[in-house]
N, CA, C and O atoms as a CHARMM CRD file, in Angstrom:
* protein
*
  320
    1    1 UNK  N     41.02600  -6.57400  13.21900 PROA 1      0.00000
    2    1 UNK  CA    41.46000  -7.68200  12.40100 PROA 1      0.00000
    3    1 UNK  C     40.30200  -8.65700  12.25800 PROA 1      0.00000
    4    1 UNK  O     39.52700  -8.83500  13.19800 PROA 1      0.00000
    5    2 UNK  N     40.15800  -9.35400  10.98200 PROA 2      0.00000
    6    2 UNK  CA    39.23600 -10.01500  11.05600 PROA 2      0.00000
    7    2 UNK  C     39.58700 -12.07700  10.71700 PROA 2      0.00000
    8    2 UNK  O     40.04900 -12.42400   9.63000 PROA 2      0.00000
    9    3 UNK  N     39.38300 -12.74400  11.42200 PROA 3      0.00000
   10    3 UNK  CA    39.58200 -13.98100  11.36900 PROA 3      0.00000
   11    3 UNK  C     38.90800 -14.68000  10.40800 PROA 3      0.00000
   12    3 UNK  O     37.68800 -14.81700  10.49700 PROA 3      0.00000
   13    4 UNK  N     39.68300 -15.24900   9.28600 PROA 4      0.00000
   14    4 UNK  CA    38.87100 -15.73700   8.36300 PROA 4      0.00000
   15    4 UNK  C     38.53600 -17.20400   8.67500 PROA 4      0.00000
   16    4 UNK  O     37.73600 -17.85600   8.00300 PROA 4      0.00000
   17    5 UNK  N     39.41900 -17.83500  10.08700 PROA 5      0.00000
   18    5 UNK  CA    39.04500 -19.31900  10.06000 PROA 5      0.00000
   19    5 UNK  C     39.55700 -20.61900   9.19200 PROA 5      0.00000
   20    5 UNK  O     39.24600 -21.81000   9.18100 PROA 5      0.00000
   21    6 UNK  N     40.54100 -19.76300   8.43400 PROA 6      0.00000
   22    6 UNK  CA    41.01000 -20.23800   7.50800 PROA 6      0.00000
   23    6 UNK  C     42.13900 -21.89200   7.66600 PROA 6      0.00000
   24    6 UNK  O     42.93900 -21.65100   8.57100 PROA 6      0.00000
   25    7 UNK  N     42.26400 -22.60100   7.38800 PROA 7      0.00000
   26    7 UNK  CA    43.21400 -23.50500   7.46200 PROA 7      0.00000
   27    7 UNK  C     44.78700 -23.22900   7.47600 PROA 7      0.00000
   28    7 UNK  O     45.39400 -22.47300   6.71800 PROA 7      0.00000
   29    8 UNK  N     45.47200 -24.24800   8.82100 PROA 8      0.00000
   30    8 UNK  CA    47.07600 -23.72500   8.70700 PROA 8      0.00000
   31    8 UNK  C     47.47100 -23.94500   7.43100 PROA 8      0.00000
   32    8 UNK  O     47.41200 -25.09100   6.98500 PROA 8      0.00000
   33    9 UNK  N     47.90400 -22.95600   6.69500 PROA 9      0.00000
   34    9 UNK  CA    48.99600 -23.28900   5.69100 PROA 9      0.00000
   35    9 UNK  C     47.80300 -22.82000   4.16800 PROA 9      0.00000
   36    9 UNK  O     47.94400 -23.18900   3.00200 PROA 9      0.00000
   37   10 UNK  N     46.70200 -21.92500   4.73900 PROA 10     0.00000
   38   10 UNK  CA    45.68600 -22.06200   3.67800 PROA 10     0.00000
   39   10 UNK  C     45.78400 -23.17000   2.84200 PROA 10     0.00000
   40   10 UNK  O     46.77100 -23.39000   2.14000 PROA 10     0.00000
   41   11 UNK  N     44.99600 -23.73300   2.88300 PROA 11     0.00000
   42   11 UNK  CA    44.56100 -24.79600   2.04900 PROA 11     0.00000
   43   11 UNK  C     44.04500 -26.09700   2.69200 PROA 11     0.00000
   44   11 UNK  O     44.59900 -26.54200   3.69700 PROA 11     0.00000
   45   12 UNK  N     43.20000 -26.59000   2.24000 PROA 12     0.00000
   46   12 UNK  CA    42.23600 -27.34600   2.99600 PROA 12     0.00000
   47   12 UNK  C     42.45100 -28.94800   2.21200 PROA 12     0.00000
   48   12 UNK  O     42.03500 -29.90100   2.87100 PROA 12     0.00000
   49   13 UNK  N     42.86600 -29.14600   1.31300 PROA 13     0.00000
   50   13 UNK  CA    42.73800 -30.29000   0.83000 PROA 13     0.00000
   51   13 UNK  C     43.98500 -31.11200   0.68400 PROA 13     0.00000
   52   13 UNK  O     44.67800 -31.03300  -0.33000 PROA 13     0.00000
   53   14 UNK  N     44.25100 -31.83600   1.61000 PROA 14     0.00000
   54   14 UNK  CA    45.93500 -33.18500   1.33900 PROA 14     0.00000
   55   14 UNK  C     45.60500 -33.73400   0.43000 PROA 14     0.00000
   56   14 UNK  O     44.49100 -34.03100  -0.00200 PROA 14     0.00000
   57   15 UNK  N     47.04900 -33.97300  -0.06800 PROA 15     0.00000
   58   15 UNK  CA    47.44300 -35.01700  -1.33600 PROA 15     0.00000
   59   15 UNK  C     48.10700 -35.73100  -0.39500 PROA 15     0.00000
   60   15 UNK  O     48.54900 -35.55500   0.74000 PROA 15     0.00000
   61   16 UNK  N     48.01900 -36.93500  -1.53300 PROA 16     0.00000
   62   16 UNK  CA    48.95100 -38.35200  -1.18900 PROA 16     0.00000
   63   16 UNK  C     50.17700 -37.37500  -0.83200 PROA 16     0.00000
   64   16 UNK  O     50.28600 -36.36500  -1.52700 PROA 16     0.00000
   65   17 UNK  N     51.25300 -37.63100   0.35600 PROA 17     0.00000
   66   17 UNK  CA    52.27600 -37.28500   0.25200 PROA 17     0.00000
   67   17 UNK  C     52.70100 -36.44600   1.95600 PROA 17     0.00000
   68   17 UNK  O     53.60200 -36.45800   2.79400 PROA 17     0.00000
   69   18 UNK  N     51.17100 -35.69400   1.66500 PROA 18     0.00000
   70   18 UNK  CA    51.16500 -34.70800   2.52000 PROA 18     0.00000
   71   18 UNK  C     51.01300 -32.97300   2.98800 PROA 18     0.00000
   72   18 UNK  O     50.83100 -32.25200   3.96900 PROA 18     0.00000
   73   19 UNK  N     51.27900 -32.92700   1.20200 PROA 19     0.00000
   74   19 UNK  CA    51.05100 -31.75700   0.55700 PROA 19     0.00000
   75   19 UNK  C     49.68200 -31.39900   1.15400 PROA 19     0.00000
   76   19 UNK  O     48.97800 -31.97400   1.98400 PROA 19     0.00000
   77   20 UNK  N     49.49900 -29.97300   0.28400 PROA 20     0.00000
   78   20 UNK  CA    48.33400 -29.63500   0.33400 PROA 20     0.00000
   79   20 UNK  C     48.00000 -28.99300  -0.91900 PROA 20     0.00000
   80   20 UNK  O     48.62500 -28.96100  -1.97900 PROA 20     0.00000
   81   21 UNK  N     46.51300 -28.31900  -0.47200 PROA 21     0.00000
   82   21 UNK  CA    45.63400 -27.80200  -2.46600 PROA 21     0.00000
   83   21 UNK  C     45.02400 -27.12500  -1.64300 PROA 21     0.00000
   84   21 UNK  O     45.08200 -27.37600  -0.43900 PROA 21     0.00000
   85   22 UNK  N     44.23300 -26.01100  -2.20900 PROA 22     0.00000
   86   22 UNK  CA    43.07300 -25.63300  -2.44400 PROA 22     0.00000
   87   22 UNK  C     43.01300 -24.56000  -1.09300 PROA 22     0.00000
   88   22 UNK  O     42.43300 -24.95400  -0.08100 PROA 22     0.00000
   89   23 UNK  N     43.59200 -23.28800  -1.11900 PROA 23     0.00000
   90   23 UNK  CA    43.46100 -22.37300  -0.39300 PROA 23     0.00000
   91   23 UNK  C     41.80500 -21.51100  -0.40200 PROA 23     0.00000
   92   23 UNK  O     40.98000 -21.31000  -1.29300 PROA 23     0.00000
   93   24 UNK  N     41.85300 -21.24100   0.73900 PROA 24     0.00000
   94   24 UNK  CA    40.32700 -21.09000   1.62600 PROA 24     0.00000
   95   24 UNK  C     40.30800 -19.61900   1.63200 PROA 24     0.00000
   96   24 UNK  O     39.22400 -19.08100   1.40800 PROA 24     0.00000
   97   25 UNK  N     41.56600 -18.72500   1.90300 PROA 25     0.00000
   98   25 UNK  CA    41.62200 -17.62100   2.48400 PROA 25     0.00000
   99   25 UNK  C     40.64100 -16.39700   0.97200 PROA 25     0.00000
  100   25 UNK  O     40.05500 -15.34400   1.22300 PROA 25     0.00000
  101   26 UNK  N     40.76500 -16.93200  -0.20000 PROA 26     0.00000
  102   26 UNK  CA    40.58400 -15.91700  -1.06200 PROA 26     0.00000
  103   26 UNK  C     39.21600 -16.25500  -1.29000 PROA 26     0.00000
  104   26 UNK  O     38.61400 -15.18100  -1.31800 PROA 26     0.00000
  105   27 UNK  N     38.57600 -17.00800  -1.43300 PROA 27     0.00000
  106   27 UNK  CA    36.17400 -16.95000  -1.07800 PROA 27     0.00000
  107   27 UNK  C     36.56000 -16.32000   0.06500 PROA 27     0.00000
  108   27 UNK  O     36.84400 -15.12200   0.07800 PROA 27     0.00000
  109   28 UNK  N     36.60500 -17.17700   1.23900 PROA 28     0.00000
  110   28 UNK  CA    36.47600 -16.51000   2.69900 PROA 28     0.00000
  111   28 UNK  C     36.75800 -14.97300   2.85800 PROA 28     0.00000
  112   28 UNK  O     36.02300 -14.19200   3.46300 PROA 28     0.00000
  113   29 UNK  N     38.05600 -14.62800   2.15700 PROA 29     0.00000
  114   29 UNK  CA    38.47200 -13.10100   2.77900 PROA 29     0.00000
  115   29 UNK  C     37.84500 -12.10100   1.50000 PROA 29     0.00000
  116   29 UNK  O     37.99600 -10.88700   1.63600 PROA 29     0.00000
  117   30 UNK  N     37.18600 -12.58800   0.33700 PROA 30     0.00000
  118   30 UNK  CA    36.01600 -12.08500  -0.57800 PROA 30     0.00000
  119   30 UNK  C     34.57300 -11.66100   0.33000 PROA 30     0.00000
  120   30 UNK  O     33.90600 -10.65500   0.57300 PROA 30     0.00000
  121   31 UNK  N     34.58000 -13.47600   0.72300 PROA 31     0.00000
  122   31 UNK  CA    32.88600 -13.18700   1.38000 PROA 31     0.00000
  123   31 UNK  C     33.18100 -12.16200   2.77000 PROA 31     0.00000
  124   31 UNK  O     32.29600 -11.40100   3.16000 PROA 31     0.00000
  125   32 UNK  N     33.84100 -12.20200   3.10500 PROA 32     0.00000
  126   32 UNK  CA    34.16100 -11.14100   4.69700 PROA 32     0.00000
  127   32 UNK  C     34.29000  -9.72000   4.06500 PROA 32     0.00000
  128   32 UNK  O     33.86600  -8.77300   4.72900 PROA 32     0.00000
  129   33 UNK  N     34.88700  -9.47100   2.73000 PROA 33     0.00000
  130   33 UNK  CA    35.04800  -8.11300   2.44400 PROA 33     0.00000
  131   33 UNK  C     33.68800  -7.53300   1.84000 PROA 33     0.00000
  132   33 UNK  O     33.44700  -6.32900   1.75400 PROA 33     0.00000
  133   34 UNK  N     33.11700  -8.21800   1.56900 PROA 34     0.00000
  134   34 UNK  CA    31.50200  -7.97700   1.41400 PROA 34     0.00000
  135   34 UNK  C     30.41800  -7.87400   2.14700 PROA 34     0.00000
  136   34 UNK  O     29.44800  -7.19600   1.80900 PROA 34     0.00000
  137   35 UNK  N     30.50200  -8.61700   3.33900 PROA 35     0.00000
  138   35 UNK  CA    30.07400  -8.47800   4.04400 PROA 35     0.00000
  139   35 UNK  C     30.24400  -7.37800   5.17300 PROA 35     0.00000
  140   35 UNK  O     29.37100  -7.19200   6.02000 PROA 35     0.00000
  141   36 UNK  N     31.44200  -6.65400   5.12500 PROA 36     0.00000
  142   36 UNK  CA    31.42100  -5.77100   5.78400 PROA 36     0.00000
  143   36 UNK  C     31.25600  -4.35300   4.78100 PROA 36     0.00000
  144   36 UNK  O     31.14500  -3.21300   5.23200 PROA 36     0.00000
  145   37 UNK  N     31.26800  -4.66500   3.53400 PROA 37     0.00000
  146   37 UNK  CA    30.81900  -3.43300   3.14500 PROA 37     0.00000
  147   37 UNK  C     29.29900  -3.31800   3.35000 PROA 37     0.00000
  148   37 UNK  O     28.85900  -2.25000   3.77500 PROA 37     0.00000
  149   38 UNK  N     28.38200  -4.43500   3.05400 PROA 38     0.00000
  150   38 UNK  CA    26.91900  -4.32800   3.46400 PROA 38     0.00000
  151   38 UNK  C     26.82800  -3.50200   4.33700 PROA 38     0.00000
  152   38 UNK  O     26.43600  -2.34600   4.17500 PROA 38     0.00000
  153   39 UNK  N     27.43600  -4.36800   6.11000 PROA 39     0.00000
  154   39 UNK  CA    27.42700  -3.63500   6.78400 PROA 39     0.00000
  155   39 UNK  C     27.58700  -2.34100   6.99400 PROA 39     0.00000
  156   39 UNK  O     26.77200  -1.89000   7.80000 PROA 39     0.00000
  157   40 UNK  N     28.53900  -1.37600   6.44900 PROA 40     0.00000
  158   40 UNK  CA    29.21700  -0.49400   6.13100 PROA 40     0.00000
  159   40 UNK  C     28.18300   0.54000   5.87400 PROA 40     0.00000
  160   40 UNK  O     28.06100   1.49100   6.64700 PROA 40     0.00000
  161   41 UNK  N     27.23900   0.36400   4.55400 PROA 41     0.00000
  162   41 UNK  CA    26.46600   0.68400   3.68900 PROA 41     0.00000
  163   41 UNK  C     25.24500   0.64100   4.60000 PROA 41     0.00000
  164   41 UNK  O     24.49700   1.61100   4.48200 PROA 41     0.00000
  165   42 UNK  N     24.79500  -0.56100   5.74300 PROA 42     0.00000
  166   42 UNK  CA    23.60900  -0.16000   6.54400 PROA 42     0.00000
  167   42 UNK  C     23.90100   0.83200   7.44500 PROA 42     0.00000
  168   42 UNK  O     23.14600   1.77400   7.68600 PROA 42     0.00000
  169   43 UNK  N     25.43900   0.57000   8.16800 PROA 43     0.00000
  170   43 UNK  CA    25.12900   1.46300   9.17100 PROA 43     0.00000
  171   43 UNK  C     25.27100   3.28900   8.52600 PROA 43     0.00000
  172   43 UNK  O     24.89300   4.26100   9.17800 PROA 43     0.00000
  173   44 UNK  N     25.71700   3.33500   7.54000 PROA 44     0.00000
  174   44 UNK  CA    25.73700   4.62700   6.93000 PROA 44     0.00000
  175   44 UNK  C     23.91300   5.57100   6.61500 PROA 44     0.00000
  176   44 UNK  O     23.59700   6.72700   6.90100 PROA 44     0.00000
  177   45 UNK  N     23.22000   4.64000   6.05200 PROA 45     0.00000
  178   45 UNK  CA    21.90400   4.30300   6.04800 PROA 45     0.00000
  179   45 UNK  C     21.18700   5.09300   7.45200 PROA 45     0.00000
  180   45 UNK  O     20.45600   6.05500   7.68400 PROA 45     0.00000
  181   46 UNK  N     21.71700   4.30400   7.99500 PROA 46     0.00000
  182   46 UNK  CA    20.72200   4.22200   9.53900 PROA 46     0.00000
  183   46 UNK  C     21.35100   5.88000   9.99500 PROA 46     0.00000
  184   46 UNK  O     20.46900   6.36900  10.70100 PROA 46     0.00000
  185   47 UNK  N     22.27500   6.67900   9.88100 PROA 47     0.00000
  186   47 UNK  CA    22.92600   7.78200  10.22100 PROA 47     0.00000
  187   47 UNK  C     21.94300   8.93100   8.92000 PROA 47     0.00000
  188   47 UNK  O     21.68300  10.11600   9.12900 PROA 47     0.00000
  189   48 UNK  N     21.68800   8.40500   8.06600 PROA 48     0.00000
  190   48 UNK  CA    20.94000   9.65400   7.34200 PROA 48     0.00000
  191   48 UNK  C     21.85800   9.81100   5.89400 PROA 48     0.00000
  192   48 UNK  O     21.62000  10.71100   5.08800 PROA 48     0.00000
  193   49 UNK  N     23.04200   8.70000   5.67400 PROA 49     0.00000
  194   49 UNK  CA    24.13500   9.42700   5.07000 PROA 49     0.00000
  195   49 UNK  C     23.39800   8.37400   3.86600 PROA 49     0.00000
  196   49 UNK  O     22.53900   7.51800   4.07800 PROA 49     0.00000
  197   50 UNK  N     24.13100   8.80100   2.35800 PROA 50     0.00000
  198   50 UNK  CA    23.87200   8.09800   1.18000 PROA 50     0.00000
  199   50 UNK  C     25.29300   7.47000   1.22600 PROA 50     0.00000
  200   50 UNK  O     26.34600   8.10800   1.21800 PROA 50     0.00000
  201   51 UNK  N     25.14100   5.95700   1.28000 PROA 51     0.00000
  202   51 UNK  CA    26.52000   5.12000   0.95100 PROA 51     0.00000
  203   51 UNK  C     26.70300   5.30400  -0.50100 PROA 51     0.00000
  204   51 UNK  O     25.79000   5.07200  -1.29400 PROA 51     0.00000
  205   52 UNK  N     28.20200   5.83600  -0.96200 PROA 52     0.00000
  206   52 UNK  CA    28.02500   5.85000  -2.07800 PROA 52     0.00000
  207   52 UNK  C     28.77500   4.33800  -2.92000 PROA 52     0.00000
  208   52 UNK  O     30.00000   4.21600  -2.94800 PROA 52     0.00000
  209   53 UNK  N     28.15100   3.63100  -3.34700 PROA 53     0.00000
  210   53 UNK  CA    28.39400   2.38500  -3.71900 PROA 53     0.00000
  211   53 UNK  C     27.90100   1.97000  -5.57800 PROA 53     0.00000
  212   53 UNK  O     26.69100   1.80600  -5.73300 PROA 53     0.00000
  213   54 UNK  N     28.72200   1.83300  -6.76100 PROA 54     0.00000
  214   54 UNK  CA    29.07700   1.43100  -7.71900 PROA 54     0.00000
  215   54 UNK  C     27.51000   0.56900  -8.00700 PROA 54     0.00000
  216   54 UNK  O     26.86600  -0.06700  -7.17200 PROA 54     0.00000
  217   55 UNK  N     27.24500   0.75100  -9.16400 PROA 55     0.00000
  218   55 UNK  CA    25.91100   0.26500  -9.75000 PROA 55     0.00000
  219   55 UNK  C     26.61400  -0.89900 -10.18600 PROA 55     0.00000
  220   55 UNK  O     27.83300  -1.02800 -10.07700 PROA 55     0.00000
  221   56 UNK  N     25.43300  -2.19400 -10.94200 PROA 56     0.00000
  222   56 UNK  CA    26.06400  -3.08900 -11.62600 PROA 56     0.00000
  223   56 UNK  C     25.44600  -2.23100 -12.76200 PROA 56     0.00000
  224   56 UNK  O     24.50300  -1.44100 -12.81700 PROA 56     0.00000
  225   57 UNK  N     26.69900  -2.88300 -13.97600 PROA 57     0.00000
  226   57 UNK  CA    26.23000  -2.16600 -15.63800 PROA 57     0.00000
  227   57 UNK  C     24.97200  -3.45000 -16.01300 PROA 57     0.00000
  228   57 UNK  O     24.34000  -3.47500 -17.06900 PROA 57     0.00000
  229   58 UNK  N     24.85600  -4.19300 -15.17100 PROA 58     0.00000
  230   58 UNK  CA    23.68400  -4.53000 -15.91900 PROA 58     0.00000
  231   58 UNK  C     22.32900  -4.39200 -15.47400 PROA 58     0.00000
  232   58 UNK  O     21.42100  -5.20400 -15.65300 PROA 58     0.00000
  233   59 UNK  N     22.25400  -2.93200 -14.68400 PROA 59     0.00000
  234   59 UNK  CA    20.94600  -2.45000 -14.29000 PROA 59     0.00000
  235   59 UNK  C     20.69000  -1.34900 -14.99400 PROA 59     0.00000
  236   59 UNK  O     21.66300  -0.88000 -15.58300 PROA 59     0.00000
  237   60 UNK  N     19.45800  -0.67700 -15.13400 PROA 60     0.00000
  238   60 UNK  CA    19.13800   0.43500 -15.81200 PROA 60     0.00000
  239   60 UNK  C     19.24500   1.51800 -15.02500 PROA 60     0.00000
  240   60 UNK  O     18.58600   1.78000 -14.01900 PROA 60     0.00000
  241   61 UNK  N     20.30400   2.27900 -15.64800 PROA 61     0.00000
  242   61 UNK  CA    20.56900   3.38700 -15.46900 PROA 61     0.00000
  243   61 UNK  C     22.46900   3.36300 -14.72500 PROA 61     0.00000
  244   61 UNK  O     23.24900   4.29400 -14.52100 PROA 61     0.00000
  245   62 UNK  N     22.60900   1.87100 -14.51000 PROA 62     0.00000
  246   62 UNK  CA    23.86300   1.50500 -13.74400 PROA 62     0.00000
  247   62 UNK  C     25.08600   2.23500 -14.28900 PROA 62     0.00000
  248   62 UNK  O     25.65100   2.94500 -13.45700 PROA 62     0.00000
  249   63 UNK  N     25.57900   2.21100 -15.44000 PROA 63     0.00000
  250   63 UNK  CA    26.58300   2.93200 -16.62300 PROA 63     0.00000
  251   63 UNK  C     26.76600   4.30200 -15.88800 PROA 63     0.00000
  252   63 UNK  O     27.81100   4.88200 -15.59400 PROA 63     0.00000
  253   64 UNK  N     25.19400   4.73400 -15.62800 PROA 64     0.00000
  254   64 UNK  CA    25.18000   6.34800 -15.72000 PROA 64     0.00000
  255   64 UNK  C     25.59500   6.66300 -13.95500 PROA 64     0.00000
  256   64 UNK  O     26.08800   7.70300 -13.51800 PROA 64     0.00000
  257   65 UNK  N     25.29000   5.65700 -13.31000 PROA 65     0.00000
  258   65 UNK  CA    25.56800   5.96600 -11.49000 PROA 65     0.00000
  259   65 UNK  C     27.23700   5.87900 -11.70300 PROA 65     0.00000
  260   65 UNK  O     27.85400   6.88100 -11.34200 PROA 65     0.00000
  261   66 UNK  N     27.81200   5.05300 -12.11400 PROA 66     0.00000
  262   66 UNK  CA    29.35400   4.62300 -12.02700 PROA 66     0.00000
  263   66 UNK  C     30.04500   6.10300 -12.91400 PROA 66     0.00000
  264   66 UNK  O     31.09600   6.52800 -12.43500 PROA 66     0.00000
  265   67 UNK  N     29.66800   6.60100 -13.73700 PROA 67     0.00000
  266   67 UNK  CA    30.25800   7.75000 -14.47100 PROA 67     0.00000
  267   67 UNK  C     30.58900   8.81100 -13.43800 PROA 67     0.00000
  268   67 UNK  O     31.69200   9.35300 -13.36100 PROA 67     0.00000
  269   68 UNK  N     28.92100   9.22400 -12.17000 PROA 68     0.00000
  270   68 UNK  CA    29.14800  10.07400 -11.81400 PROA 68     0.00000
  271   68 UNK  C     30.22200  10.04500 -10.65100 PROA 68     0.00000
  272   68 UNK  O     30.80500  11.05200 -10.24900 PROA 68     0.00000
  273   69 UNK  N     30.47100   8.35300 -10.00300 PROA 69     0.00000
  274   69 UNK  CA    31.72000   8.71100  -9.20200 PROA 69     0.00000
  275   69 UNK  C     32.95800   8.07100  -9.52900 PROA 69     0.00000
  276   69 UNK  O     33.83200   7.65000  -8.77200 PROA 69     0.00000
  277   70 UNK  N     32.87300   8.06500 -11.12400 PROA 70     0.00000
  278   70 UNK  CA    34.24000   7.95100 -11.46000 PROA 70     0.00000
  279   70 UNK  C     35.21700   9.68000 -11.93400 PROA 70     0.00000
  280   70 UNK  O     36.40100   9.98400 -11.78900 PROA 70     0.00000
  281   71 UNK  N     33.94600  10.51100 -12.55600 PROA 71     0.00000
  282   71 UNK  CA    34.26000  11.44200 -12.26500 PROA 71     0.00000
  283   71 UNK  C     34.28300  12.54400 -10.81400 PROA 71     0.00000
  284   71 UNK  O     35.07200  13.41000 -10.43600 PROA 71     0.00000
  285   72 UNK  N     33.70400  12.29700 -10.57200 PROA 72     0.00000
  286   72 UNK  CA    33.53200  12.30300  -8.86000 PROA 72     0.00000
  287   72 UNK  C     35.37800  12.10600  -8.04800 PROA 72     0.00000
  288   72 UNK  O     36.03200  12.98000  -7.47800 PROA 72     0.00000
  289   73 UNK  N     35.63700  11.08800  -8.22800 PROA 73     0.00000
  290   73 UNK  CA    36.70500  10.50600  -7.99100 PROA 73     0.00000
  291   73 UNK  C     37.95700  10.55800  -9.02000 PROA 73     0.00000
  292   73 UNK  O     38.68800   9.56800  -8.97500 PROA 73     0.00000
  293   74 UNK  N     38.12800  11.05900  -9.47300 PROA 74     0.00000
  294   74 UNK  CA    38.95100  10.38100 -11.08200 PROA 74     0.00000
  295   74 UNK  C     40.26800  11.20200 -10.83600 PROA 74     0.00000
  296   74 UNK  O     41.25600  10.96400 -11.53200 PROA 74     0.00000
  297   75 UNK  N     40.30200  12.29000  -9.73200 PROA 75     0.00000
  298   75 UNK  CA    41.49100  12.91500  -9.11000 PROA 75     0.00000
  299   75 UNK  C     42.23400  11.98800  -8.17700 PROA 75     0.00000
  300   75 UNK  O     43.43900  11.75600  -8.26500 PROA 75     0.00000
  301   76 UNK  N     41.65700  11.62700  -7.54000 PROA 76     0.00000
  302   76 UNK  CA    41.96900  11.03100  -6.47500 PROA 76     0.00000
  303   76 UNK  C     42.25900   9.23800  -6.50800 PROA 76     0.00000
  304   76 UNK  O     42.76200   8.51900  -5.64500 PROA 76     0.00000
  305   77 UNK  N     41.74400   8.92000  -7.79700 PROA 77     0.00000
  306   77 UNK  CA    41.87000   7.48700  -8.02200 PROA 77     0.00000
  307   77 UNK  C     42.52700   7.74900  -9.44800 PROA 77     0.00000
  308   77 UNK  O     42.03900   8.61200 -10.17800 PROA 77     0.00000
  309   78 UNK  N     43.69400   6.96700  -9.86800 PROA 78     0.00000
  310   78 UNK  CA    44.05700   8.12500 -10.99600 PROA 78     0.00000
  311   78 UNK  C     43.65800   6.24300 -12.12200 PROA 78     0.00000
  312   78 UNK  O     44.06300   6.13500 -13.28000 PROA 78     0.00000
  313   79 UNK  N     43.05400   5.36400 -11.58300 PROA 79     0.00000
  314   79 UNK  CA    42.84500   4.13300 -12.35600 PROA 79     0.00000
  315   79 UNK  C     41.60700   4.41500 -13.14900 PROA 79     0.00000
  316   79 UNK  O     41.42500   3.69400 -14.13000 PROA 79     0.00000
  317   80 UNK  N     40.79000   5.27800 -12.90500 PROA 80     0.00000
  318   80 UNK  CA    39.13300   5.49200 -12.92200 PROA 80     0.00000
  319   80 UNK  C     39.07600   6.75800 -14.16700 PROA 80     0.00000
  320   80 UNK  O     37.99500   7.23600 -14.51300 PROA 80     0.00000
């Protein structure tokens, strides 16, 4: 399990009243899910293995990496 640190009741900011605003948990549990894919992706690295991880389309050749594991995948993920 991972502790995001997050505020009781998510949300970090009182209103007059007592209320609250502005939940923490969705950056925080973004930046934590990224961060452990990095991780994920080094320690795969360090074993010899190719992490297989999604290009951005706005690199060259990016379009063409995402095709091959959407077909790659496209059984098994039926969104792709």
């Amino acid at each position: 399990m991972l502790d995001n640190g997050g505020e009781p009741g998510d949300a970090c900011m009182e209103l007059d009243g007592g209320r609250k605003t502005s939940p923490t948990s969705t950056v925080v549990g973004c930046a934590l899910l990224e961060a452990l894919v990095a991780e994920t992706a080094t320690c795969l690295q360090k074993m010899g293995k190719e992490p297989r991880v999604f290009a951005s389309s706005n690199t060259d050749g990016g379009d063409m990496v995402n095709q091959v594991y959407c077909r790659a995948y496209a059984q098994k993920v039926k969104a792709l």
